[in-house]
N, C-alpha and C positions, 0 to 999 in steps of 0.2 A: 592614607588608607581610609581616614572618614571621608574623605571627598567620596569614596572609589562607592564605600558603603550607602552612600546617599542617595549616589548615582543609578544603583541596581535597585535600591528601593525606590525610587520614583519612576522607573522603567517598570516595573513588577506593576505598583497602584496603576499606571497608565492603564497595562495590557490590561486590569483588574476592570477601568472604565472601559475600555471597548468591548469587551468581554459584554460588559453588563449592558451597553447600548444596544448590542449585537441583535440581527431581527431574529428572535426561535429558529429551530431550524425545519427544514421543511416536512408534512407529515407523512410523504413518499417514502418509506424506507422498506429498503429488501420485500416488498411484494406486499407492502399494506397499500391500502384504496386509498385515494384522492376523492374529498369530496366531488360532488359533480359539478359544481359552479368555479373550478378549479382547470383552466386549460391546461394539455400537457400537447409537449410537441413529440411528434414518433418521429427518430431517424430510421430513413431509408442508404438506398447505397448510393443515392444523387447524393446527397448531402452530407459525406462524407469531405474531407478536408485532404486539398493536394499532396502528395507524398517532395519533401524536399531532398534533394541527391544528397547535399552534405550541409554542414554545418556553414563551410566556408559562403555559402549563398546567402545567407543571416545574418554573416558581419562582413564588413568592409571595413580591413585592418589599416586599410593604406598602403606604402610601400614600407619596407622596414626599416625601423631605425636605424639599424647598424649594416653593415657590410657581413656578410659568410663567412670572409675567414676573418672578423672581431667575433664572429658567433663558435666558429669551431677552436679559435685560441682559447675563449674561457670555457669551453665545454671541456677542454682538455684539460684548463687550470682546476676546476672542477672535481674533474675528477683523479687527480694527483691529490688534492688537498683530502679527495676521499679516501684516496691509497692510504696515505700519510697518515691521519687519524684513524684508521683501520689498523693499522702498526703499528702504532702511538703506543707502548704500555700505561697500564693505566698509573693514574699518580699514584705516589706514595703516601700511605694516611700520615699524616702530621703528628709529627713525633712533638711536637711544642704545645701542651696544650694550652697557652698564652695566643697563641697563636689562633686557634681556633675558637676560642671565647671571643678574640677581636673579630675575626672575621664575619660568626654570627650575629655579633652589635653590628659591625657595617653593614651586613645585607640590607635591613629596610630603608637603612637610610641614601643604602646607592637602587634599591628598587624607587625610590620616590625619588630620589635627582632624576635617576632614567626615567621615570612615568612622566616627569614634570617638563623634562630638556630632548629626550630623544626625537622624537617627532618632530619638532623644529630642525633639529639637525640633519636627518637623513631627510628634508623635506631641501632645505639647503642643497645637501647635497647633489639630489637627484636634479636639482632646478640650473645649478649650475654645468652637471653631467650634459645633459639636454642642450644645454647654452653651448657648450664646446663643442658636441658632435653634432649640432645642426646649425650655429650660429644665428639660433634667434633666441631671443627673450621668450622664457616661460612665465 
């Protein structure tokens, strides 16, 4: 949790120096004058910027990783899992309060295993994912 705290204060001081490098901003605002030693350029309707069809023209995704029907099997598993938790009752509050005194001691100490281990894991994971359904090395 002090790493995490450290972390956002030395992000904050950063932003704090650009911030303060940052050149003024300009003294054109909403209809004030520019001195006159100050070029300004006028758009016209030449200089206007080509209209793109889609999006799909911008990226070139490749071809896709998986097959249609690996796409529409887990679209389906999807959304069953969203059935299912949609009809889930909710739990039952915990009649132990031994029980819930433990589980609030464990929460940070499994939020820091997970902060510290997950990301390695599902990094794993997906690298080896990769490796199966295209049989190369990530």
């Amino acid at each position: 949790m002090e790493d995490i705290l450290a972390s956002i204060k030395r992000v904050i001081a950063e932003e704090k120096e650009i911030r303060a490098s940052a050149p003024p901003p300009s003294p054109a605002i909403d209809g004030e004058v520019l001195p006159e030693d100050e070029d300004v350029l006028e758009l016209d309707a030449s200089m206007t910027a080509p209209e793109i069809a889609s999006a799909e023209e911008l990226i070139d995704t490749g071809p896709p990783l998986v097959e249609a029907t690996v796409v529409d099997s887990s679209r389906s598993s999807f959304a069953a899992l969203a059935d299912a938790a949609a009809k889930a009752p909710p739990p039952a509050p915990a009649a132990n309060p031994l029980e819930e005194v433990v589980r609030e001691m464990l929460r940070p100490i499994l939020k820091d295993w997970l902060d510290d281990h997950l990301p390695r894991i599902v990094d794993e994971h997906v690298k080896r994912e990769i490796h199966r359904i295209t049989g190369r090395q990530v």
